[in-house]
PyMOL Python script that loads the backbone (N, CA, C, O; Angstrom):
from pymol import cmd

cmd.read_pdbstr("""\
ATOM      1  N   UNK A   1      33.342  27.843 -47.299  1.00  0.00           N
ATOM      2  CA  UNK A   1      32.573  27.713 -46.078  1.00  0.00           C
ATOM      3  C   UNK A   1      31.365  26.827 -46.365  1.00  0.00           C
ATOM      4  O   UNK A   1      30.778  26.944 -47.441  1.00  0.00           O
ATOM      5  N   UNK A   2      30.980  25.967 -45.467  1.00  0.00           N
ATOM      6  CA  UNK A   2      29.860  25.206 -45.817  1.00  0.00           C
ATOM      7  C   UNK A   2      28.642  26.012 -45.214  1.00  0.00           C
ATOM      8  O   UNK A   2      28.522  26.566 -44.121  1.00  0.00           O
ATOM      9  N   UNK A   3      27.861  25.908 -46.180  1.00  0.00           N
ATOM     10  CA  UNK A   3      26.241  26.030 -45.699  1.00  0.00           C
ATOM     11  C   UNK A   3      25.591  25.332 -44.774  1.00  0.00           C
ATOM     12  O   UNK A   3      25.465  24.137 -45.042  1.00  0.00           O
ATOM     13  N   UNK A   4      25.010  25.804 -43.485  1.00  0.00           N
ATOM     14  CA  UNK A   4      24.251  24.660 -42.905  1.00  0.00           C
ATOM     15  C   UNK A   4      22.674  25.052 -43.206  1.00  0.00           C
ATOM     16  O   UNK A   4      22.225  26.198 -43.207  1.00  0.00           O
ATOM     17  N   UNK A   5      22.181  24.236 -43.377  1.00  0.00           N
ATOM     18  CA  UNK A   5      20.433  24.445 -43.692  1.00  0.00           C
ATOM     19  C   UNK A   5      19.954  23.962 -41.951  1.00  0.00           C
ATOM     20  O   UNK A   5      20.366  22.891 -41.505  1.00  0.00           O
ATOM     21  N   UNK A   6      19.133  24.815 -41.166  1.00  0.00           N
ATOM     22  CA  UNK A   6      18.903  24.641 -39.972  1.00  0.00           C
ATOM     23  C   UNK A   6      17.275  24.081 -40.168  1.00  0.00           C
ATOM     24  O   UNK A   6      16.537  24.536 -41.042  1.00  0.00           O
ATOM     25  N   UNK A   7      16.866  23.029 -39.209  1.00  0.00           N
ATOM     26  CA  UNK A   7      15.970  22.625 -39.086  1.00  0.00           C
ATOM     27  C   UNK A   7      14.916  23.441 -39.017  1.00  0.00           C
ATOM     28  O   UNK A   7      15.336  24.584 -39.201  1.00  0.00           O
ATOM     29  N   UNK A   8      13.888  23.441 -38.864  1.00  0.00           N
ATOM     30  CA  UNK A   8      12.887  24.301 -38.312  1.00  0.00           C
ATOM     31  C   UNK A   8      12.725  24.219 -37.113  1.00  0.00           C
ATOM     32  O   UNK A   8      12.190  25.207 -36.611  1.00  0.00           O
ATOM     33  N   UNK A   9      12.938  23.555 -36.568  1.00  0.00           N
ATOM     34  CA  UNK A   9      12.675  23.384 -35.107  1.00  0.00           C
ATOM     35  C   UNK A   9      14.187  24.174 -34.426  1.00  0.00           C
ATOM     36  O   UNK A   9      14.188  24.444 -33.225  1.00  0.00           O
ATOM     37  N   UNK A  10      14.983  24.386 -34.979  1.00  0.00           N
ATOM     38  CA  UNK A  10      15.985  25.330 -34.303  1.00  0.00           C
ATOM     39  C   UNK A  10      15.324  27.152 -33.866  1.00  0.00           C
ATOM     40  O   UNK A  10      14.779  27.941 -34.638  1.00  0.00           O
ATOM     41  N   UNK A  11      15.543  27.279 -32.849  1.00  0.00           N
ATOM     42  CA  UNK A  11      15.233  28.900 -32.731  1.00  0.00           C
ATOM     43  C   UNK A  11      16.038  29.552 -32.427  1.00  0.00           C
ATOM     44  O   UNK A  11      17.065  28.939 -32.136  1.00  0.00           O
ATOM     45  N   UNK A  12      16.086  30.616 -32.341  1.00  0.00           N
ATOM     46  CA  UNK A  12      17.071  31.639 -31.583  1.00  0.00           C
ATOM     47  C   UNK A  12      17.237  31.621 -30.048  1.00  0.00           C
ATOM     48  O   UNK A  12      18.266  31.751 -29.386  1.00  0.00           O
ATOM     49  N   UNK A  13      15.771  31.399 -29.593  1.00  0.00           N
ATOM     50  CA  UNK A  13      15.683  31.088 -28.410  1.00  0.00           C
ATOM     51  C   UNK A  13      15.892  29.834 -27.735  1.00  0.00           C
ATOM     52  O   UNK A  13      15.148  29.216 -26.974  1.00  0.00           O
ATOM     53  N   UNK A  14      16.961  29.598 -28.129  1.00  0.00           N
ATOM     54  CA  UNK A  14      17.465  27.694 -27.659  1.00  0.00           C
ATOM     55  C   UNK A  14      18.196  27.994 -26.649  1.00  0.00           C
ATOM     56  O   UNK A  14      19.162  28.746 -26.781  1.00  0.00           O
ATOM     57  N   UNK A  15      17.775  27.331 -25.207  1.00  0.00           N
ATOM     58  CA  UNK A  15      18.542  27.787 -24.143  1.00  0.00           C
ATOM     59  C   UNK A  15      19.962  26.897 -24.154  1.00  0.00           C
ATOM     60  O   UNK A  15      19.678  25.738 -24.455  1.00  0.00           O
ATOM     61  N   UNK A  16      21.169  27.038 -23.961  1.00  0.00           N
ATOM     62  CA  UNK A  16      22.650  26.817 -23.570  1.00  0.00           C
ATOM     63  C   UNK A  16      22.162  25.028 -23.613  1.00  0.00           C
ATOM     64  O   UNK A  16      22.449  24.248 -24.521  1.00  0.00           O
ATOM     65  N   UNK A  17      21.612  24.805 -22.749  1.00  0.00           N
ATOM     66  CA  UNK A  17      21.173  23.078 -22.627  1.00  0.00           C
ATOM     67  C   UNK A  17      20.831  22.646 -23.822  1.00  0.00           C
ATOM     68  O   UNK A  17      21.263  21.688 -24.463  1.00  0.00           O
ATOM     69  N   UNK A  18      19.706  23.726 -24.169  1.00  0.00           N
ATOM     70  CA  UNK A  18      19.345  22.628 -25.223  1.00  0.00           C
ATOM     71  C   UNK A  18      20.292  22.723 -26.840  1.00  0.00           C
ATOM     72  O   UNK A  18      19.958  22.041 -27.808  1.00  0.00           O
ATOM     73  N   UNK A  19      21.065  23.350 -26.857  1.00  0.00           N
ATOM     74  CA  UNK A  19      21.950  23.798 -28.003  1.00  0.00           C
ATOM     75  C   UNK A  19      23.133  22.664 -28.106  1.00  0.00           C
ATOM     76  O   UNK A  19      23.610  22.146 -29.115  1.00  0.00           O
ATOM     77  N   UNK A  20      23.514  22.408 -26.422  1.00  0.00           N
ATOM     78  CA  UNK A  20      24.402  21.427 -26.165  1.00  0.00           C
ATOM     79  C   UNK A  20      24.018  20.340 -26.572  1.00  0.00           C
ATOM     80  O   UNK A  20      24.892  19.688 -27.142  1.00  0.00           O
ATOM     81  N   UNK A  21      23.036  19.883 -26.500  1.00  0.00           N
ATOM     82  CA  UNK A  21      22.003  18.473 -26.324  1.00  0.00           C
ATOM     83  C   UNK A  21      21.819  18.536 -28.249  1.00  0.00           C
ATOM     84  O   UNK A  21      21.424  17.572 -28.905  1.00  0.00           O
ATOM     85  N   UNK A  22      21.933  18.929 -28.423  1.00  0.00           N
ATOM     86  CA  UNK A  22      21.833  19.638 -30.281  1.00  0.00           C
ATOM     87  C   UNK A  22      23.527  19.277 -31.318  1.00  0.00           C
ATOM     88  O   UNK A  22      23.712  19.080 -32.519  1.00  0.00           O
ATOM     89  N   UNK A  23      24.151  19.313 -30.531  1.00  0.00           N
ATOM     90  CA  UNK A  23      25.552  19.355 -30.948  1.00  0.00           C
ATOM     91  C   UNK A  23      25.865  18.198 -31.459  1.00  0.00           C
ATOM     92  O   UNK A  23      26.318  18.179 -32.604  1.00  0.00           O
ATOM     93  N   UNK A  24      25.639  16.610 -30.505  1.00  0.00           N
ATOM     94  CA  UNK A  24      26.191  15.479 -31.165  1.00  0.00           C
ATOM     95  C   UNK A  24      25.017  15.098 -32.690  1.00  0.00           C
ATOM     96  O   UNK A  24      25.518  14.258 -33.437  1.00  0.00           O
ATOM     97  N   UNK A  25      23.825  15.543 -33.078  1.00  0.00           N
ATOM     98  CA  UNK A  25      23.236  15.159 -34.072  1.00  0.00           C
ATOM     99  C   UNK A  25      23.943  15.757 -35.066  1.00  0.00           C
ATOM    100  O   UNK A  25      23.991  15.166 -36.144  1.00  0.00           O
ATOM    101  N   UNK A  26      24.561  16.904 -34.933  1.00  0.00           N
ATOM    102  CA  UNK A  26      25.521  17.678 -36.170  1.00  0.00           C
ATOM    103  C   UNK A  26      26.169  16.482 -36.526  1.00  0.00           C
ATOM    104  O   UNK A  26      26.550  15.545 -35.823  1.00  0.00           O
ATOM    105  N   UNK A  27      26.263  16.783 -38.427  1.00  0.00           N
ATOM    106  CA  UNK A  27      27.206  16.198 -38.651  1.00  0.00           C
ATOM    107  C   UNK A  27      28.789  16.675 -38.746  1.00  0.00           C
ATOM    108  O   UNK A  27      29.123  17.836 -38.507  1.00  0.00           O
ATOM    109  N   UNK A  28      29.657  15.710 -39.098  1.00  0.00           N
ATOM    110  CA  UNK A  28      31.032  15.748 -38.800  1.00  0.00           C
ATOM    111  C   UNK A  28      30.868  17.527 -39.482  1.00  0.00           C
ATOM    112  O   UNK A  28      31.032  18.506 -38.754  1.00  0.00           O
ATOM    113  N   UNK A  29      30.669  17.585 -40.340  1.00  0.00           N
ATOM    114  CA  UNK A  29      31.136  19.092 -41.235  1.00  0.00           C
ATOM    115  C   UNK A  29      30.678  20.087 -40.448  1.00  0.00           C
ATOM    116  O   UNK A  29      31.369  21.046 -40.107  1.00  0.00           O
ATOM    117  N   UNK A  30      29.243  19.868 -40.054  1.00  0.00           N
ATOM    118  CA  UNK A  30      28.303  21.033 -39.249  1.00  0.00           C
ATOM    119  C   UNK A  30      29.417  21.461 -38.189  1.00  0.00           C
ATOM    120  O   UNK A  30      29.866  22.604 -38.107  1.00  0.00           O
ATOM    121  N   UNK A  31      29.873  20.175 -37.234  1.00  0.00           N
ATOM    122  CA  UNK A  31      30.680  20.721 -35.654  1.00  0.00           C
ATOM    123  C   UNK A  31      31.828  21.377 -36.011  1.00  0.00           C
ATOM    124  O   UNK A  31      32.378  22.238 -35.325  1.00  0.00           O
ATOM    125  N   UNK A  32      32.255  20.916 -37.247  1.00  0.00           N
ATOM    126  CA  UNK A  32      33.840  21.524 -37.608  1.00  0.00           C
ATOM    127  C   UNK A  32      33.727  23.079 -37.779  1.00  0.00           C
ATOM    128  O   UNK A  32      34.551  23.929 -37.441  1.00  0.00           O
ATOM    129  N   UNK A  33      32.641  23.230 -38.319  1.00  0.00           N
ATOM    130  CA  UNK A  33      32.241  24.718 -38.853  1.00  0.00           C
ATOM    131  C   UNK A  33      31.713  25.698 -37.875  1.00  0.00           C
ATOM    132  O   UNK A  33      31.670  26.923 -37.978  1.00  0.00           O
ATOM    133  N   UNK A  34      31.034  24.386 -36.211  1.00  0.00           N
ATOM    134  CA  UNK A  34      30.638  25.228 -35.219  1.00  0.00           C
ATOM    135  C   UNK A  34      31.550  25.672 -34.039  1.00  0.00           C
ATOM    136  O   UNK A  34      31.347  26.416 -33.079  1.00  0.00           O
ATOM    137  N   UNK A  35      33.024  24.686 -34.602  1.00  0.00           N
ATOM    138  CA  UNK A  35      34.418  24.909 -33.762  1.00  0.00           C
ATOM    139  C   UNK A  35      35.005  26.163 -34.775  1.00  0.00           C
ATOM    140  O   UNK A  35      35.114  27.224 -34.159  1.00  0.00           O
ATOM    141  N   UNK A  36      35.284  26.211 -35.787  1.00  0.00           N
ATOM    142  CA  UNK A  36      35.802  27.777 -36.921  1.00  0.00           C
ATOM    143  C   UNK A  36      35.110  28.692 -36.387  1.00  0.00           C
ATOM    144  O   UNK A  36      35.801  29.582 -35.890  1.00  0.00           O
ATOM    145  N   UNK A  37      33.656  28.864 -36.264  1.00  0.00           N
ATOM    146  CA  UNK A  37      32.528  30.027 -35.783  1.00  0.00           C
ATOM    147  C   UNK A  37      33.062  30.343 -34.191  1.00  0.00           C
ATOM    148  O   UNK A  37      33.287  31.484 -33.789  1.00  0.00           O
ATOM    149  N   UNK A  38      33.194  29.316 -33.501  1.00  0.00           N
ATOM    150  CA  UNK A  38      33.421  29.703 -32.164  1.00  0.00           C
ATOM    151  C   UNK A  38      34.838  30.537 -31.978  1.00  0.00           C
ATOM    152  O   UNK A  38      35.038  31.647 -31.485  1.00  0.00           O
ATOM    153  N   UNK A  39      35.767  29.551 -32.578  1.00  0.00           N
ATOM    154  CA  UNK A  39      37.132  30.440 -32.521  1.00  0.00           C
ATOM    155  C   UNK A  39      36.993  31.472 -33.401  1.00  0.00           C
ATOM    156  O   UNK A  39      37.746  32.220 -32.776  1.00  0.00           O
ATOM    157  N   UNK A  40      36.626  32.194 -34.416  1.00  0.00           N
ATOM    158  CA  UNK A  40      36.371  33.226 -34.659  1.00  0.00           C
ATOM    159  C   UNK A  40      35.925  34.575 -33.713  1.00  0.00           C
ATOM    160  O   UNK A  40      36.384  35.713 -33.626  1.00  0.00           O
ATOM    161  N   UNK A  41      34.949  33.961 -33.140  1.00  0.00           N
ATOM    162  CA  UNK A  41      33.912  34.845 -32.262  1.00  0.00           C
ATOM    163  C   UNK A  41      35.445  35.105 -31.174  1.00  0.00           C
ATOM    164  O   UNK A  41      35.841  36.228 -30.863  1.00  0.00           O
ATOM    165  N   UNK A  42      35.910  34.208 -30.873  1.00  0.00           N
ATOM    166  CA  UNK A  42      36.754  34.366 -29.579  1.00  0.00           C
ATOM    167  C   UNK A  42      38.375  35.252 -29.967  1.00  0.00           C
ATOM    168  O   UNK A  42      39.169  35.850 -29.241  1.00  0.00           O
ATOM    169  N   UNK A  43      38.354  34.993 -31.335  1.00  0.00           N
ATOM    170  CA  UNK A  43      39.495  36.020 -31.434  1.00  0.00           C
ATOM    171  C   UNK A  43      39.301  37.439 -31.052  1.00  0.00           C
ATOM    172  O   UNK A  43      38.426  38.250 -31.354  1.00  0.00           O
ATOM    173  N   UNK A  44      40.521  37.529 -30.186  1.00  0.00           N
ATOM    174  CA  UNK A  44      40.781  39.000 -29.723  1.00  0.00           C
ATOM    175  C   UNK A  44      41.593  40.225 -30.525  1.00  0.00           C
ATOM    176  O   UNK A  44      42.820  40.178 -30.443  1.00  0.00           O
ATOM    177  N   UNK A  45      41.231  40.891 -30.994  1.00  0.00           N
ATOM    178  CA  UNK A  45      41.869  41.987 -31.823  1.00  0.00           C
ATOM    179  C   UNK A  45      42.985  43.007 -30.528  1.00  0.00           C
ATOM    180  O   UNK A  45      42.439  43.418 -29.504  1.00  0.00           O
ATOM    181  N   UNK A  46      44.173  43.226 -30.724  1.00  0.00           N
ATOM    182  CA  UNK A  46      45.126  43.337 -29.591  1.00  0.00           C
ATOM    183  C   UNK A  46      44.964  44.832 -30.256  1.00  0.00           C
ATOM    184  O   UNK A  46      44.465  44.911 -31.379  1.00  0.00           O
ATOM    185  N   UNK A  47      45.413  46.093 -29.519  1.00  0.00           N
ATOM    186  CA  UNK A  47      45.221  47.669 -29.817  1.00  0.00           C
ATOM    187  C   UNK A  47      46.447  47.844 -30.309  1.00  0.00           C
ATOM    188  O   UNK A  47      47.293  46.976 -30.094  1.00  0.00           O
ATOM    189  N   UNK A  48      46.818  49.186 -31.182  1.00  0.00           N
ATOM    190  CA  UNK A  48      48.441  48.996 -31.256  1.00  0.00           C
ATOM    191  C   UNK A  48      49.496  49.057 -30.632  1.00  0.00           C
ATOM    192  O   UNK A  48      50.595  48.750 -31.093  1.00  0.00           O
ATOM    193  N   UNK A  49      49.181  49.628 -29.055  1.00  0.00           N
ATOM    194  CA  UNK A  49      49.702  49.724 -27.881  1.00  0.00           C
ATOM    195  C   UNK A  49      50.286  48.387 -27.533  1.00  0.00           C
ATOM    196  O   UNK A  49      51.498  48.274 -27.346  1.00  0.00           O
ATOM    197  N   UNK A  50      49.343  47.223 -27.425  1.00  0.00           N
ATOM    198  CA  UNK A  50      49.677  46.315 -27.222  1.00  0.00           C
ATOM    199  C   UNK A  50      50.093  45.622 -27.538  1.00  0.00           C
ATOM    200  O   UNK A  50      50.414  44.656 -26.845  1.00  0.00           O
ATOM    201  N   UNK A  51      50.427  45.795 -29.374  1.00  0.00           N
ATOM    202  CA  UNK A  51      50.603  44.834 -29.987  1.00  0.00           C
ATOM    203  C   UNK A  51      52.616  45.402 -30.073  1.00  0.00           C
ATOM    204  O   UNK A  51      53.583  44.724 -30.420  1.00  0.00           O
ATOM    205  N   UNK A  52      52.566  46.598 -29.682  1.00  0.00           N
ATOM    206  CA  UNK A  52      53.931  47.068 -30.129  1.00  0.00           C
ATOM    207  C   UNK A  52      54.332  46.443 -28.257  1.00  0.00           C
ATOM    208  O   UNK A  52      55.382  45.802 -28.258  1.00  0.00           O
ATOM    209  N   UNK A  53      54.062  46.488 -27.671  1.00  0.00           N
ATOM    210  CA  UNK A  53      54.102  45.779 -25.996  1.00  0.00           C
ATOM    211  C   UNK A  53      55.017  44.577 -26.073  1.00  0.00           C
ATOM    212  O   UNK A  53      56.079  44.402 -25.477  1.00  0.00           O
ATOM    213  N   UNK A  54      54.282  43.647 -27.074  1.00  0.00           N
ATOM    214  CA  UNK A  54      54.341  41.792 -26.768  1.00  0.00           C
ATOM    215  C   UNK A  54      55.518  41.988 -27.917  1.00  0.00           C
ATOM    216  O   UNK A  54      56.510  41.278 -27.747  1.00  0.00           O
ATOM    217  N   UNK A  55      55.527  43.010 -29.249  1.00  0.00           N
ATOM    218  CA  UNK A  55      56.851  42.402 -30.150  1.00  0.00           C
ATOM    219  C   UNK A  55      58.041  42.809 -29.378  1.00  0.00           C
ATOM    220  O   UNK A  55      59.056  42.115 -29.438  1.00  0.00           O
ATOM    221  N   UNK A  56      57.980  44.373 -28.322  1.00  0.00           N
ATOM    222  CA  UNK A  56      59.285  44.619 -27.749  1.00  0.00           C
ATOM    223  C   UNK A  56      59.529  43.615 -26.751  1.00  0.00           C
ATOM    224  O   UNK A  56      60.702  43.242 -26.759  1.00  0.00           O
ATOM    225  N   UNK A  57      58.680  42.967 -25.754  1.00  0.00           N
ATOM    226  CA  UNK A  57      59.144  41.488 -25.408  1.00  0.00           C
ATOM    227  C   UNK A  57      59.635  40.480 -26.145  1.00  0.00           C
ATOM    228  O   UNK A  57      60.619  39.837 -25.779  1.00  0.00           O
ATOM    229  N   UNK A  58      58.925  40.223 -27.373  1.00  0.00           N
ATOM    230  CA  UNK A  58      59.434  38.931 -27.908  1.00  0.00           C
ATOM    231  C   UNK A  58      60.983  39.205 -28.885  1.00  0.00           C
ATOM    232  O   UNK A  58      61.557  38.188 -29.276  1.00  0.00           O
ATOM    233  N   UNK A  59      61.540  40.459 -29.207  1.00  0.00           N
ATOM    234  CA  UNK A  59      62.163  40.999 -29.460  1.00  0.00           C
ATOM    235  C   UNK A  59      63.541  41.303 -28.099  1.00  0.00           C
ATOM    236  O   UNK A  59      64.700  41.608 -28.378  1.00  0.00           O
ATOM    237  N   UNK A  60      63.166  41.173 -27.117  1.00  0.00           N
ATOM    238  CA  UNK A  60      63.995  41.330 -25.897  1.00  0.00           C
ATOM    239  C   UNK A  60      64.564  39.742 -25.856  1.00  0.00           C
ATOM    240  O   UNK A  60      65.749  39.407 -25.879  1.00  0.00           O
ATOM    241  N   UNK A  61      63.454  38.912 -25.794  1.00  0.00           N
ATOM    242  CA  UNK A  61      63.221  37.088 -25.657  1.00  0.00           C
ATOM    243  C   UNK A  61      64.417  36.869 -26.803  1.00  0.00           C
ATOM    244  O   UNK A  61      65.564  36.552 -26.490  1.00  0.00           O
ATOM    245  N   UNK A  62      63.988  37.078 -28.142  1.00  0.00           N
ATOM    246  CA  UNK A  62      65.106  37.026 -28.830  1.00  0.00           C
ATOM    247  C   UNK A  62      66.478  37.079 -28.511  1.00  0.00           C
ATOM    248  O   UNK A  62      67.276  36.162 -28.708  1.00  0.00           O
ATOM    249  N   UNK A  63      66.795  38.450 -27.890  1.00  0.00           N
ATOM    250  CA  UNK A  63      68.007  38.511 -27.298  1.00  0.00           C
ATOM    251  C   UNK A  63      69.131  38.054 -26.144  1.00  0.00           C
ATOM    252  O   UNK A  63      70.333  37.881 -25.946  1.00  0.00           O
ATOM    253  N   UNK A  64      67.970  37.999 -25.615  1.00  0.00           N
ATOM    254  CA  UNK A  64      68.078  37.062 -24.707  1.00  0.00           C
ATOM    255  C   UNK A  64      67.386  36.042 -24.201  1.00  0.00           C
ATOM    256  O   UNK A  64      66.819  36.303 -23.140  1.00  0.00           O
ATOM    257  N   UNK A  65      67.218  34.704 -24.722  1.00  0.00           N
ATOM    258  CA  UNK A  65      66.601  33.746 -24.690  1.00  0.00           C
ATOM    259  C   UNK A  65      66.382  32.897 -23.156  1.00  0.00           C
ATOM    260  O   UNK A  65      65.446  32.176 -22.813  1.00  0.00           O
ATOM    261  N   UNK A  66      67.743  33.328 -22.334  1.00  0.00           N
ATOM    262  CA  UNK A  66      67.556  32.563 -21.333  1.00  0.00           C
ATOM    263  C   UNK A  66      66.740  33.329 -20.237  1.00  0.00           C
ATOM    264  O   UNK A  66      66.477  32.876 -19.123  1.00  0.00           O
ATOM    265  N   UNK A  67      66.426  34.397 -20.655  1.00  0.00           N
ATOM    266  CA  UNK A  67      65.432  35.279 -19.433  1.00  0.00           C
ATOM    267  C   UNK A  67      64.211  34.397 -19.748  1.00  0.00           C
ATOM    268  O   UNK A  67      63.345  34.688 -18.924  1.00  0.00           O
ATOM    269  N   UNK A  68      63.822  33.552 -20.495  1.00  0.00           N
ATOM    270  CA  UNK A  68      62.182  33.015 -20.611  1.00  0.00           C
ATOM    271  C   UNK A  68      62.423  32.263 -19.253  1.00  0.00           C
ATOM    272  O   UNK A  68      63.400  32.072 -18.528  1.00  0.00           O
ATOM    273  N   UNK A  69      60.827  31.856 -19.234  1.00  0.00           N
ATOM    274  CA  UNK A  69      60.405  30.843 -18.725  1.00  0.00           C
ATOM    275  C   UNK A  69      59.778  29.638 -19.340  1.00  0.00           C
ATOM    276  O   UNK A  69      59.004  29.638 -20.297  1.00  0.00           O
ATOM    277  N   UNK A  70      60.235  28.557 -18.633  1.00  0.00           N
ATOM    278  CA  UNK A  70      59.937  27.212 -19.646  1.00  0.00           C
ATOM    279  C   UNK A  70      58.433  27.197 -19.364  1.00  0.00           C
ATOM    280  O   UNK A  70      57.871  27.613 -18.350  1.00  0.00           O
ATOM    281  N   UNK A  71      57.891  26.645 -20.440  1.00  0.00           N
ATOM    282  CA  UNK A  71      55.953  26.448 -20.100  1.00  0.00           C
ATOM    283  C   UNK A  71      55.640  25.756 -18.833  1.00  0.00           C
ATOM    284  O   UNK A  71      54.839  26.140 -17.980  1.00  0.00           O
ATOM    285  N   UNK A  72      56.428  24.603 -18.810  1.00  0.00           N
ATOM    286  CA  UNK A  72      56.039  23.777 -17.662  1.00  0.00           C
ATOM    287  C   UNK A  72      55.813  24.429 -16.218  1.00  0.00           C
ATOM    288  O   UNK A  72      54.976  24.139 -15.363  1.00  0.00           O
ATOM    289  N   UNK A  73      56.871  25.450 -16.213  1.00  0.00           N
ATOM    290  CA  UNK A  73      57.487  26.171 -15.015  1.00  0.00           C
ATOM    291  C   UNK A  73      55.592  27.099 -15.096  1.00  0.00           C
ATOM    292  O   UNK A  73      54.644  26.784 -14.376  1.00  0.00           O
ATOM    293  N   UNK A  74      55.580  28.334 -16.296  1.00  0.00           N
ATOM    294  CA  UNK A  74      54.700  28.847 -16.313  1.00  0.00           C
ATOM    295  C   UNK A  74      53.376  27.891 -15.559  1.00  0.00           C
ATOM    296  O   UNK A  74      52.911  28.275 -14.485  1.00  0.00           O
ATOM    297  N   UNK A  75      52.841  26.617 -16.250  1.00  0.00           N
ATOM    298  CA  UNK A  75      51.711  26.112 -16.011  1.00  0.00           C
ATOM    299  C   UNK A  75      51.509  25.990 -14.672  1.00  0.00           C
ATOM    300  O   UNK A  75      50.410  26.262 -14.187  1.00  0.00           O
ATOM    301  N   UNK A  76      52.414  25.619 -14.015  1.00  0.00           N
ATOM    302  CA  UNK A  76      52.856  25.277 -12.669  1.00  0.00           C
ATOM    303  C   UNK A  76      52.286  26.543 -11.661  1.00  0.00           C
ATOM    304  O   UNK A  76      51.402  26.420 -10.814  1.00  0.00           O
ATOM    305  N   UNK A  77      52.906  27.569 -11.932  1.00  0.00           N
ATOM    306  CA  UNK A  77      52.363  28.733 -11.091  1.00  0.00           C
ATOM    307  C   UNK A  77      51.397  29.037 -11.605  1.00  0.00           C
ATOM    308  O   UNK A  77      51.197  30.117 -11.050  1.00  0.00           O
ATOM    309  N   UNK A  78      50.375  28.867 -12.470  1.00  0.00           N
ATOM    310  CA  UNK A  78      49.226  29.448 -12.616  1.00  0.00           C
ATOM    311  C   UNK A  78      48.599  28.079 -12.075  1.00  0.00           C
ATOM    312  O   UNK A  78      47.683  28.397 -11.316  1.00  0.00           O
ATOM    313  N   UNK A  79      48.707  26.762 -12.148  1.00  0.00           N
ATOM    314  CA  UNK A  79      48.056  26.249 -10.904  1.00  0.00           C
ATOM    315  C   UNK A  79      48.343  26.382  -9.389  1.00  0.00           C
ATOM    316  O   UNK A  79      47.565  25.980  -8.524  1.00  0.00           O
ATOM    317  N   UNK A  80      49.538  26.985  -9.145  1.00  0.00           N
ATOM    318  CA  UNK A  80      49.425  27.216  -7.289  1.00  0.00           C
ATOM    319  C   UNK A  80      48.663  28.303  -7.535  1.00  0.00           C
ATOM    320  O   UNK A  80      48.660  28.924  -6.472  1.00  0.00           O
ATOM    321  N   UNK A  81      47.967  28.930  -8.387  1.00  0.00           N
ATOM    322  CA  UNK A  81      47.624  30.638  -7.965  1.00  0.00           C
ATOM    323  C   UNK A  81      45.520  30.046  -7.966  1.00  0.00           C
ATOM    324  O   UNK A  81      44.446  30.295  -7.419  1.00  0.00           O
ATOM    325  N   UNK A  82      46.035  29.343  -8.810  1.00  0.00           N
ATOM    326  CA  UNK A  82      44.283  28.630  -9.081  1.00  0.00           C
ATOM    327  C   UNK A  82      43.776  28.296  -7.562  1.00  0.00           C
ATOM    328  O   UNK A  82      44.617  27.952  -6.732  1.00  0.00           O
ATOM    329  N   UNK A  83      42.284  28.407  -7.177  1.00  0.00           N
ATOM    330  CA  UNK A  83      41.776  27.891  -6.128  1.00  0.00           C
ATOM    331  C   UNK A  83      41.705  26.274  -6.502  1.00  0.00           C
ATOM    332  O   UNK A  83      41.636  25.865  -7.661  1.00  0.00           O
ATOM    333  N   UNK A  84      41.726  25.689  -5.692  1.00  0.00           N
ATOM    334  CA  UNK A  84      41.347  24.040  -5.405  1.00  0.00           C
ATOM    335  C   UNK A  84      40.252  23.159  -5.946  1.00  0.00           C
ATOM    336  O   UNK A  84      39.388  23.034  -5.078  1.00  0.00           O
ATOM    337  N   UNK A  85      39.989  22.574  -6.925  1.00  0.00           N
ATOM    338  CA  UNK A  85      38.778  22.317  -7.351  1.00  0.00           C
ATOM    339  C   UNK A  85      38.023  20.494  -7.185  1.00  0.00           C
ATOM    340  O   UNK A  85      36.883  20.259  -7.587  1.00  0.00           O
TER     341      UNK A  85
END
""", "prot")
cmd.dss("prot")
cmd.show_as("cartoon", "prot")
cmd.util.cbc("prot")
cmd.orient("prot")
C-alpha cells in the first residue's frame, strides 16, 4: 500500500467541492489508491441468508442456462423503469 503524506493544508473539514477540486493535483499513485479506498469503503458484506439466496440461483442458472436474461435485455428495463433525465 502506498503512503500518502497529506499536505497541511488538507483538513478533515474539506467540504465535497473542495476535495473534488483536490483530486486532479494527486498524483497518478495518490488517485489509484483513492479509487482502492473508495471501492473498499463500498464493498458490501452479503449475510448468510443471502449469500446462500444468489448461489441457489446461480446454481439453478447453471442448470438451466436458458432461463437467464441477456444483460442487454436486463439494461434495457432498468432504463424504461428510470425517470427521464
Amino acid at each position: 500500500m502506498i503512503e500518502i503524506a497529506y499536505p497541511p493544508y488538507y483538513s478533515a473539514s474539506m467540504s465535497l467541492a473542495e476535495i473534488l477540486d483536490e483530486i486532479p493535483k494527486l498524483s497518478f499513485a495518490e488517485r489509484q489508491e483513492l479509487v482502492r479506498r473508495a471501492i473498499a469503503v463500498d464493498e458490501v458484506k452479503l449475510t448468510a441468508e443471502e449469500e446462500s439466496i444468489l448461489d441457489a440461483r446461480m446454481e439453478d442458472f447453471r442448470r438451466n442456462p436458458d432461463t437467464g436474461v441477456p444483460l442487454h435485455e436486463v439494461r434495457e428495463q432498468v432504463r424504461k423503469r428510470l425517470p427521464r433525465q
